[in-house]
C-alpha positions, 0 to 999 in steps of 0.5 A, a space after each residue: 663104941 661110937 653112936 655111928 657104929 649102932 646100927 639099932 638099940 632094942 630092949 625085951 624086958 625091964 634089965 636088957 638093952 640089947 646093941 646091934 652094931 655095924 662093925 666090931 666095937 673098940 673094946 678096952 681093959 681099965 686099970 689102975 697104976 701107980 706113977 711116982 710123979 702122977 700118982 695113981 690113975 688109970 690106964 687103958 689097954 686096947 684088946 682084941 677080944 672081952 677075955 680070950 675065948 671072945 677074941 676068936 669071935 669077937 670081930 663078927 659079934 656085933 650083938 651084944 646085951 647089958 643088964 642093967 643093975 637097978 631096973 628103975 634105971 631102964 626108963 632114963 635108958 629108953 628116954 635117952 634113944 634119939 637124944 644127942 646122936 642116939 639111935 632110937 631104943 624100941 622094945 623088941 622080942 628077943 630070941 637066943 639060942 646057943 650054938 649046936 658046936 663049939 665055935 673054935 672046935 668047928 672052926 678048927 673042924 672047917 680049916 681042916 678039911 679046906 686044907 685038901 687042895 684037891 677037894 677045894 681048890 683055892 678060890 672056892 675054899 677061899 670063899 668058904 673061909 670068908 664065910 665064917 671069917 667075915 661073920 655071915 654063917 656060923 663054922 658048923 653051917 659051913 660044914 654042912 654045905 661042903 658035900 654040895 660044894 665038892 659036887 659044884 666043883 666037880 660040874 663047873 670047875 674051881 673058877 666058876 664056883 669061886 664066882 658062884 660062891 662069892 654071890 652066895 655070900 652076898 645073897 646070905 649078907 643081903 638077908 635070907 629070910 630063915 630059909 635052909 641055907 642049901 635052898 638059898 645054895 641052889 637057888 644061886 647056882 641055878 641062877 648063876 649058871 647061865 651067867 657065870 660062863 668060861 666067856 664072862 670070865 674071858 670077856 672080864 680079863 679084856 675089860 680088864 686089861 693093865 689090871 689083875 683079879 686078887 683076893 684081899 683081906 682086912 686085918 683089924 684090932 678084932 678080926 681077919 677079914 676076906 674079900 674079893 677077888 677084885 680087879 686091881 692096878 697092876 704092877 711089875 710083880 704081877 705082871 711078871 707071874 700073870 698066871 699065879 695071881 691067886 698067890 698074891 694078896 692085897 692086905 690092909 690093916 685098919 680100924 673095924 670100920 675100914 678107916 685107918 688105925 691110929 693109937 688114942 691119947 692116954 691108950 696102949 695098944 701095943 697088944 693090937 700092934 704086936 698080936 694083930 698086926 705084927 704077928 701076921 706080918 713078921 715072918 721071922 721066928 718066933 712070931 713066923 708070921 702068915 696068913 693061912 688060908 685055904 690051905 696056902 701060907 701067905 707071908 708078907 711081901 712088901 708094899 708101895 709108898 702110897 699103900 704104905 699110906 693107905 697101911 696096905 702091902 702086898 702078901 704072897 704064898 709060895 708056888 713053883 715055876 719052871 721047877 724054882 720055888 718062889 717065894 716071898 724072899 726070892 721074889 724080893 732077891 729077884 727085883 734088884 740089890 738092895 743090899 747097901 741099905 741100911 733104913 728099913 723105911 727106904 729099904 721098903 721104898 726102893 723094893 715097893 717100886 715094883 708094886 707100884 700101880 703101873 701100866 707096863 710100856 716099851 723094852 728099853 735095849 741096853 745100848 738106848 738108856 743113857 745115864 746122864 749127870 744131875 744139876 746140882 751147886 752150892 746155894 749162898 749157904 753152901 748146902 749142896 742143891 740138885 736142881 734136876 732131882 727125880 727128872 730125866 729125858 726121852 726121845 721122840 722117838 720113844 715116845 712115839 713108841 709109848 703112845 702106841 702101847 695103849 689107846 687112852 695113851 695114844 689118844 692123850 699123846 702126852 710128852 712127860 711120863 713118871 715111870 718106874 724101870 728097873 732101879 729108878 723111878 720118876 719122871 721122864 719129859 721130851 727132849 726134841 733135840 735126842 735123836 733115835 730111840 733113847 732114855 736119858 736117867 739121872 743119878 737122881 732117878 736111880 735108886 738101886 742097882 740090879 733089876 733085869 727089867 728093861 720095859 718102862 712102867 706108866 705111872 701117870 702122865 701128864 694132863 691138865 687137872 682142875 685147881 681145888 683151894 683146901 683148908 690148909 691153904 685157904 688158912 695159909 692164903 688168909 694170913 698172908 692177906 688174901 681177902 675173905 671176899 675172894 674166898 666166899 665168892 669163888 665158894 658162892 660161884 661154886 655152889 650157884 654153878 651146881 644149883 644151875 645144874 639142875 634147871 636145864 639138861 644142858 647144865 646137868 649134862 655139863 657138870 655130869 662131863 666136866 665131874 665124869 660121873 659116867 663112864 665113856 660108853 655110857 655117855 650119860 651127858 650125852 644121853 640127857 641132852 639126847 633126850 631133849 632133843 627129842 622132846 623128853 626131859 631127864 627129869 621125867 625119870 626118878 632114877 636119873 633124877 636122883 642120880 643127879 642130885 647126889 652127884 650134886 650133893 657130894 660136891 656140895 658136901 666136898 666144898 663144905 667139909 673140905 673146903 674143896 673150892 674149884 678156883 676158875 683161873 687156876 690148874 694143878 699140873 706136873 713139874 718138870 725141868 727147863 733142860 734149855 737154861 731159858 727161864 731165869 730164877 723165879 720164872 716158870 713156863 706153863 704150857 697147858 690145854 683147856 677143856 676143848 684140848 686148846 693151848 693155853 698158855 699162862 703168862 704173868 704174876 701167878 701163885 705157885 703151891 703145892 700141897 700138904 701147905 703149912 708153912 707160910 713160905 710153901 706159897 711164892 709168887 712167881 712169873 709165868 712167861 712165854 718161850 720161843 716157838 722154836 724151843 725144846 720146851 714148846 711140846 712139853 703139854 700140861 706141865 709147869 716148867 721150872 728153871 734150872 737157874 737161881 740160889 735154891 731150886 723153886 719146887 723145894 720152897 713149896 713144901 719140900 717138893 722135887 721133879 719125880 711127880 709131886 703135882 703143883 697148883 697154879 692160880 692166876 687170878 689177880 685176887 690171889 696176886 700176894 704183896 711178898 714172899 714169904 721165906 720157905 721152911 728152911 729145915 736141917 737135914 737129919 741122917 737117917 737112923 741105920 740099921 747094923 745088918 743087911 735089911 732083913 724082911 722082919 726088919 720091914 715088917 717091923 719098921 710098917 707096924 712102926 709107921 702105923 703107930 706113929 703116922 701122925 700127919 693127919 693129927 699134926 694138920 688137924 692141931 695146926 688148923 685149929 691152932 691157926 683158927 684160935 691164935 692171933 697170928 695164924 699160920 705165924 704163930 710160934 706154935 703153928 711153925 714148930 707144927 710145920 717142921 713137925 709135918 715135914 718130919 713125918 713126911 720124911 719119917 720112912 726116908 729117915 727112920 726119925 719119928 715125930 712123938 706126939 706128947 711135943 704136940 702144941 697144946 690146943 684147947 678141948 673144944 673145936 671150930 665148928 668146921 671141923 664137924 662131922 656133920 650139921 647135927 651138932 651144937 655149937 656154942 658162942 662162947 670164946 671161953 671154950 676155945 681157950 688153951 688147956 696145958 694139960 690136953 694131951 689129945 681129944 681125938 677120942 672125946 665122944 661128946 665133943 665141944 665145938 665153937 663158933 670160927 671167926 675166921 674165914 674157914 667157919 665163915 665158908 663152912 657157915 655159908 652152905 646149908 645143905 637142906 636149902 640147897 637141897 631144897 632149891 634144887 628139887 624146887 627147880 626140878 619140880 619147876 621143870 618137870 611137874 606133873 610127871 608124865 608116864 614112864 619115861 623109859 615107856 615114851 622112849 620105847 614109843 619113839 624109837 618103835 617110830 623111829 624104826 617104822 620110819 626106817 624100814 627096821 622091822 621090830 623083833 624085839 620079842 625074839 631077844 627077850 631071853 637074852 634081855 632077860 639074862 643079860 640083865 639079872 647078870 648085870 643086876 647081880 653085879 649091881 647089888 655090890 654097888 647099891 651096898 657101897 651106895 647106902 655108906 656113901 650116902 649118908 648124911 655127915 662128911 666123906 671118911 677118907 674110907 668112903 672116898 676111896 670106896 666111891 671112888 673104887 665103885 665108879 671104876 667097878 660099875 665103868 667096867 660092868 657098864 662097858 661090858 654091858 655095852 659089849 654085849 648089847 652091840 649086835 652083829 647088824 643095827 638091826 641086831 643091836 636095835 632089837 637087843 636094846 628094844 628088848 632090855 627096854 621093854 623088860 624094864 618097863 613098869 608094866 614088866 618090871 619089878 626091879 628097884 635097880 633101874 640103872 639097866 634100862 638106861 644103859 640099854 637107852 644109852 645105846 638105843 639113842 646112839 643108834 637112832 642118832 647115827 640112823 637120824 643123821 643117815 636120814 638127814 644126809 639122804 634127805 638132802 642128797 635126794 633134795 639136790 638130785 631133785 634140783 639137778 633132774 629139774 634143770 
């Protein structure tokens, strides 16, 4: 186990240590084995369980005791508590008792009676298998609850009581304190009824629009594991079959601690591989692998590019519409004819277009799609080049039309799409001169034939995104002689910019909008400058405070563990194709808008990339120049043009890249201004590995579990920097190039079914560069002889006690500059600066003034006659808090971001935007006076005096609300003011 996953240690005698984990240890089988050329040595084999009975339990076992052999040895253990990472060792009285049941005849007892439909529709038995598959309660405990649970069904109905349920088991989660499990049932129920309504659920569906409720699983090396249901991104299947969500799954397979499962050096994990994951995903005989749950069989479906990625896919469990029976099969059979591919990989590309996140657009008749020729001639070389690969064309008239199918689009009013519609996929741009309403695709876009779907799907649209340097780039962009001076000064500009956040509401309000911290309806940028308008500082308010300064600190720690460096004068926009034959080779048109929605238009010598970089040619240096007013390409907004012209299409020297949405970075800051280009990779290409007979889905579900075991790309980058960092050469040296080619191997692995083996890794030496660090708690050494190469290293991944040395090159010197504690430091010494002594209650001060404000106006205040809906209305919005301050204390912590947390973060900001817009829904009355009572209401119950409550974000939404009355109701007054001003002047004349 990692010190990381000990949540605590404790000791109750002098020869028991007893270990608390957050998630389920790795657990190995050691043993010795013989090789003719090696000799003995041992081998380890990843397991999902000690012995066998373990592995039915072992995913939520998470204590677990060691006896020590020599008791003279316990005093060294306990010494060793807070030493080098170790959670501190405490003596404790420590209770066992043995279960009442068996766990598997309880189990198997529990399964048993979920399998009547009629007695437990789906989401509530779903909520009861979660229970006991996550490790909460015991199977026996379970059983005991069903009586009141069947009765909960029969008051409320299966939606209602799969929601009541669902919180339950957060109430069990976030402790029960020994109560009988039944009283903390009913409590819940009680408190759930008035919040749980059939209009919750109908007011949740309209928030939620272009997004679907599902249930998910996580199946790890110990343990199946059942969450949700949440609101996910929808795609053309769900779309298709809205009314049978609860038949479709999302389902990740991953490490117990949710980052993804990747097999260790000098380790055999082909029983996790085959036991846990391809026995649960190969439906084929003998293994007919399925999830059951609650009854329903869920069989293996299929999954997208990026989720195959993330090592998530899609299951679904049969059900009957219109008389036809669906099921995993036929639902594929119904997306198109895939039947002339041979590549599992590309198979399972071509059938995840329909699972992939999409916003469904416009019907495309028939007669309006256009198929039309790719661009494509023989370079100085011979080799067959295709200048328009993954691009096609739409009509204003079209896009006129897509604007109109949603209101975010409608605003944005972009002019390039990347789409998904029927078999093809990739981008679409405007084309002025088409007339009517059509859709032009390429034979480049057309992926498979056959699909009756004729709407276009949204992926994304153009839009202008801010440039980030990376690790990877600022290495390649260090050895291709950019200056360390211009890196440390962008890096020193960044963290000055955050520190300035903090010393005026201004400033925090400005990185708050430019960050998009807070959702559209909560306005909190506008809520703090707000409250300065009116004399009050943010600051005055602990919770906004702190809500500040983490913002602040995560960015921070992006910059210092990412090296994530916002670049001022660069932008990272979407490629698309100059269909006019205007911009020569080497040329490219960049037509973007700045913060204030301003063309801005980009001309000169700029520096093109796109990442993952780590060949030295993926970064040209091209020229950005202007078109006429008249040309085709002027509407094209926020995307970078390039040229048709030219021996080798420009995107594919940037890292293999095309036209079907792969984002590029632009940077025209003079100080990235490089002497000469480089040549870009050059690789042969390679015929993809095909199968004898038609794809079948054991052949996909074979070919994901494949992609999991040898998804190296990460590790590929990760020797590549720290080779770079220790070669004299850098990015040139013979090792880091043959790393290059075998990055782009990897990324085409799907495509081409060639995989990447690991032992021709480059070797690298056991120790890493400092900026590689987890965190700032480790010991690094000076010494250069640590870093040197080691022939024998196969991988240390795995090393729990890693070496690290001092990096002398520009990425340890960036990594070097930041320290957090001082920042964090400077920041609250400005705070303090500003806002101490600390006045009453800032929530108290705004209650006084608005109260004012309404006098003034002639509103009177019943505030007291909305107390029960402010009541209810907040213990439903708290109750939907609890799931954010969970995620809240993991991504909290004090070492780097997992890649986990981010998409965690990330996911939890979507999910608190909807509650706080719903929040904000129902807060807004029929009259102002409504509204202003209502949010009076919710303010005076948030009050110190009122209440007890630590989730104080409630308040603020409320305030949110209230100040954008008052503002509104100022603004009337002002404008009353000066119009009885200047009737006043007329009457004297």
């Amino acid at each position: 186990m990692y010190y990381h996953s000990i949540y605590q240690i404790c000791t109750n005698s002098q020869s028991d240590i007893f270990f608390t984990l957050i998630s389920a240890p790795r657990i190995y089988f050691t043993k010795k084995i013989s090789d003719p050329q090696t000799g003995e040595r041992l081998s380890r084999d990843r397991v999902s369980g000690v012995e066998d009975a373990h592995e039915a339990f072992a995913g939520f076992s998470l204590i677990y005791k060691v006896t020590l052999t020599n008791q003279t040895d316990h005093p060294k253990v306990v010494r060793l508590g807070k030493k080098a990472g170790i959670p501190p060792i405490n003596p404790k009285t420590v209770v066992s008792e043995p279960a009442s049941t068996h766990f598997v005849l309880a189990f198997t007892r529990l399964v048993g009676a979920l399998q009547d439909h009629q007695l437990f529709p789906f989401r509530p038995a779903f909520q009861l298998n979660a229970l006991v598959s996550n490790g909460i309660v015991p199977p026996e405990t379970v059983i005991k609850l069903l009586p009141r649970v069947r009765m909960l069904i029969l008051e409320v109905g299966e939606i209602l009581a799969g929601g009541m349920l669902e919180r339950f088991g957060q109430d069990l989660i976030h402790g029960s304190e020994g109560r009988p499990i039944l009283e903390i049932l009913e409590e819940r129920i009680a408190r759930m009824r008035t919040i749980l309504t059939p209009q919750y659920f109908e007011d949740q569906k309209k928030n939620h629009t272009h997004m679907a409720f599902i249930h998910r699983m996580m199946i790890t090396p110990t343990g199946v594991f059942s969450y949700g249901p949440n609101w996910e991104a929808s795609n053309r299947v769900l779309r298709q079959y809205s009314d049978y969500h609860d038949y479709f799954l999302r389902v990740s397979f991953c490490e117990e601690d949710g980052e993804q499962f990747q097999n260790e050096p000098r380790v055999n994990a082909r029983r996790i591989l085959t036991d846990q994951f391809l026995n649960r995903l190969d439906p084929a005989p003998p293994r007919k692998g399925a999830l059951v749950i609650a009854g329903r069989r869920f069989e293996f479906l299929g999954f997208s590019n990026s989720s195959l990625k993330s090592q998530t896919c899609w299951y679904m469990a049969p059900f009957e519409i219109e008389g036809r029976r669906m099921d995993a099969g036929t639902v594929v059979r119904s997306l198109g004819d895939f039947s002339q591919i041979r590549t599992p990989g590309r198979y399972a590309a071509r059938v995840g277009q329909a699972f992939s996140d999409t916003i469904g657009s416009v019907l495309v008749d028939a007669e309006n799609e256009v198929r039309i020729s790719d661009i494509e001639r023989n370079d100085s070389t011979g080799k067959l080049r295709n200048f328009s690969d993954g691009i096609g064309k739409v009509s204003g008239k079209m896009v006129e039309r897509i604007w109109e199918t949603s209101e975010t689009i409608g605003k944005a009013m972009p002019t390039v799409f990347q789409i998904r519609y029927a078999g093809a996929k990739g981008m679409i741009a405007l084309d002025p001169t088409l007339k009517g309403d059509k859709l032009c695709l390429r034979k480049s876009m057309i992926k498979f034939e056959g699909s009756e779907a004729r709407n276009i799907e949204l992926c994304t649209w153009a839009s202008r995104l801010p440039m980030f340097l990376n690790r990877p780039l600022i290495k390649v962009l260090e050895d291709l002689g950019v200056k360390d001076n211009t890196f440390l000064q962008l890096q020193n500009d960044a963290v000055e910019r955050l520190r300035d956040s903090s010393k005026s509401a201004a400033l925090a309000a400005n990185f708050l909008r430019r960050r998009g911290v807070s959702s559209s309806c909560l306005r909190l940028p506008w809520l703090f400058e707000g409250l300065k308008n009116v004399g009050m500082d943010f600051w005055d308010d602990q919770f906004l405070e702190r809500a500040l300064e983490l913002s602040l600190l995560m960015d921070l720690r992006d910059i210092k563990y990412r090296g994530r460096i916002p670049v001022k004068y660069g932008v990272t926009l979407i490629g698309v194709l100059d269909e006019t034959k205007y911009l020569e080779e080497g040329e490219i048109y960049v037509n973007t808008e700045d913060e204030d929605g301003k063309p801005e238009r980009i001309e000169g010598r700029v520096l093109i990339t796109r990442s993952p970089v780590h060949h030295p040619g993926d970064v040209q240096m091209v020229n950005a120049v202007n078109v006429p007013s008249t040309s085709p390409l002027r509407p094209l907004r926020n995307a970078v043009v390039f040229s048709q012209k030219g021996d080798r299409p420009l995107p594919s020297m940037l890292a293999g890249g095309d036209l079907d949405g792969d984002l590029y970075n632009i940077i025209y800051d003079s100080r990235f201004c490089l002497s000469k280009n480089e040549n870009p990779a050059e690789y042969p290409s390679v015929k993809p590995i095909e199968l004898p007979h038609p794809i079948e889905a054991t052949d996909v579900a074979n070919f994901f579990v494949d992609f999991i075991e040898n998804n190296l790309l990460g590790l590929i980058s990760n020797r590549h920097l720290v080779i770079a960092d220790q070669k004299k050469e850098g990015v040139f040296h013979p090792d880091c190039l043959k790393l290059a080619e075998m990055a782009s191997t990897a990324v085409d692995f799907p495509k081409t079914g060639h995989k990447v083996n690991r032992k021709d890794f480059p070797h690298a030496s056991l120790a890493k560069p400092d900026f590689l660090a987890p965190g700032p708690r480790v010991l690094v050494s000076k010494n250069k002889l640590l870093h040197e190469q080691r022939e024998d290293d196969d991988d240390v991944e795995h090393l729990i006690v890693q070496s690290w040395y001092l990096s002398e090159k520009i990425l340890g010197k960036l990594y070097r500059a930041i320290n957090e504690d001082q920042f964090l430091e400077d920041i609250r010494h400005s705070i303090r600066l500003e806002s101490r002594p600390r006045p009453k209650s800032l929530l108290e001060r705004l209650y006084n003034f608005v109260q004012l404000q309404m006098s003034a106006a002639g509103i009177p205040l019943k505030s007291v006659d909305w107390i029960e809906f402010a009541e209810d209305l907040r213990i439903r919005y708290e109750e939907d808090m609890d799931y954010f301050i969970l995620c809240g204390t993991i991504i909290g912590g004090r070492d780097k971001q997992t890649k986990r947390q981010r998409d965690l973060s990330s996911n939890m900001k979507d999910e608190f935007n909807g509650l706080a817009e719903y929040t904000v829904d129902l807060l807004k009355g029929e009259t102002r006076e409504d509204t202003l009572n209502k949010c009076m209401a919710c303010l005076k119950i948030c009050l110190p005096n009122r209440s007890d409550s630590d989730k104080r974000s409630f308040g603020w939404v409320a305030s949110s609300v209230l100040m954008s009355e008052v503002d509104t109701l100022q603004k009337e007054q002002r404008r009353s003011e000066r119009l009885r001003q200047l009737h006043s002047r007329r009457t004297a004349r």
